[in-house]
C-alpha positions as CSV (number, residue, x, y, z in Angstrom):
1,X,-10.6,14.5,-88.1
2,X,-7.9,16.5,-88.2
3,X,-4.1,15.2,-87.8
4,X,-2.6,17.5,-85.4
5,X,-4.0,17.3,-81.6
6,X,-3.3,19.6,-79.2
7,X,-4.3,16.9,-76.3
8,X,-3.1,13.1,-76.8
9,X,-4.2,11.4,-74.1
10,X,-2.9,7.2,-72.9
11,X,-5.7,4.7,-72.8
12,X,-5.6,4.9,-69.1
13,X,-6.7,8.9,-69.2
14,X,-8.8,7.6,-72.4
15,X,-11.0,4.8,-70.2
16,X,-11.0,6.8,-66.7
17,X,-12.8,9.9,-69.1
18,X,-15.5,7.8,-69.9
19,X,-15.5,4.6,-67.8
20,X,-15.0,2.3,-70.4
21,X,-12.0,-0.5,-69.8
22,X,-8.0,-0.3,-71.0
23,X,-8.8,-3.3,-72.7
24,X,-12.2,-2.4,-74.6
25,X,-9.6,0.8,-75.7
26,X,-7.3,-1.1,-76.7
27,X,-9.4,-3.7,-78.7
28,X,-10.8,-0.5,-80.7
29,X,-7.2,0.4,-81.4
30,X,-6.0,-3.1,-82.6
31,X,-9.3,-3.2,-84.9
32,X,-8.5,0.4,-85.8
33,X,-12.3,1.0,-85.1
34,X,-10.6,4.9,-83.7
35,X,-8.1,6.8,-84.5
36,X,-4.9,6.8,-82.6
37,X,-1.0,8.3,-82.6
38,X,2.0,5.6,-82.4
39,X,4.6,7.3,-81.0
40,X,7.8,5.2,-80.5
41,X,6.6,2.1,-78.3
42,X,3.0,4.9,-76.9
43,X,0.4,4.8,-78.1
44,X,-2.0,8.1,-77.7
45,X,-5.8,8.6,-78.1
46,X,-6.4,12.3,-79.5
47,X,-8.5,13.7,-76.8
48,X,-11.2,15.0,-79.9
49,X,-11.2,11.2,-80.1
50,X,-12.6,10.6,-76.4
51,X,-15.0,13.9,-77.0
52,X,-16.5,12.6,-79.9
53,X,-17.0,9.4,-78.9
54,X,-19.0,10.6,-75.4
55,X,-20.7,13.6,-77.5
56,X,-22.1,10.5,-80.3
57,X,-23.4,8.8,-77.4
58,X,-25.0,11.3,-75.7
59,X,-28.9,11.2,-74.8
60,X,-31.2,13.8,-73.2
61,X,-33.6,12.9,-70.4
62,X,-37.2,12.3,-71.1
63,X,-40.1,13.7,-69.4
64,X,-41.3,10.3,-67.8
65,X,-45.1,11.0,-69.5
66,X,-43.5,11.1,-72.7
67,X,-41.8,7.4,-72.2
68,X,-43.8,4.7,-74.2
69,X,-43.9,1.2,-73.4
70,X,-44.4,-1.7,-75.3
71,X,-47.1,-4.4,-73.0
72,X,-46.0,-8.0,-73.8
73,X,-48.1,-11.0,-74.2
């Protein structure tokens, strides 16, 4: 990823993007599991950050015929 964003986002524009929580941001950020930019006392979430992280987790829909299902016993 590349240093310079032109879109740094706060962890309250970061979670209501995708719905996750402030707090499961800012875990992520404390186990620097994403990349983040420190400025002063702020701390801001590259927006190619959020992007990435909805485009990874993307899924198309299935054509309900094509779904399998496992039967249990």
């Amino acid at each position: 990823m590349q240093k310079t964003s032109q879109q740094l986002l706060t962890i309250g524009e970061a979670a209501a993007r995708t719905g996750r929580k402030v707090s499961t941001w800012r875990r992520d950020i404390l186990l620097r599991r994403i990349p983040y930019v420190k400025i002063g006392r702020s701390v801001r979430i590259p927006i190619e950050v959020v992007e990435r992280l909805i485009r990874e987790g993307w899924r198309d829909a299935v054509d309900p015929g094509d779904v399998v299902t496992h039967a249990t016993s």
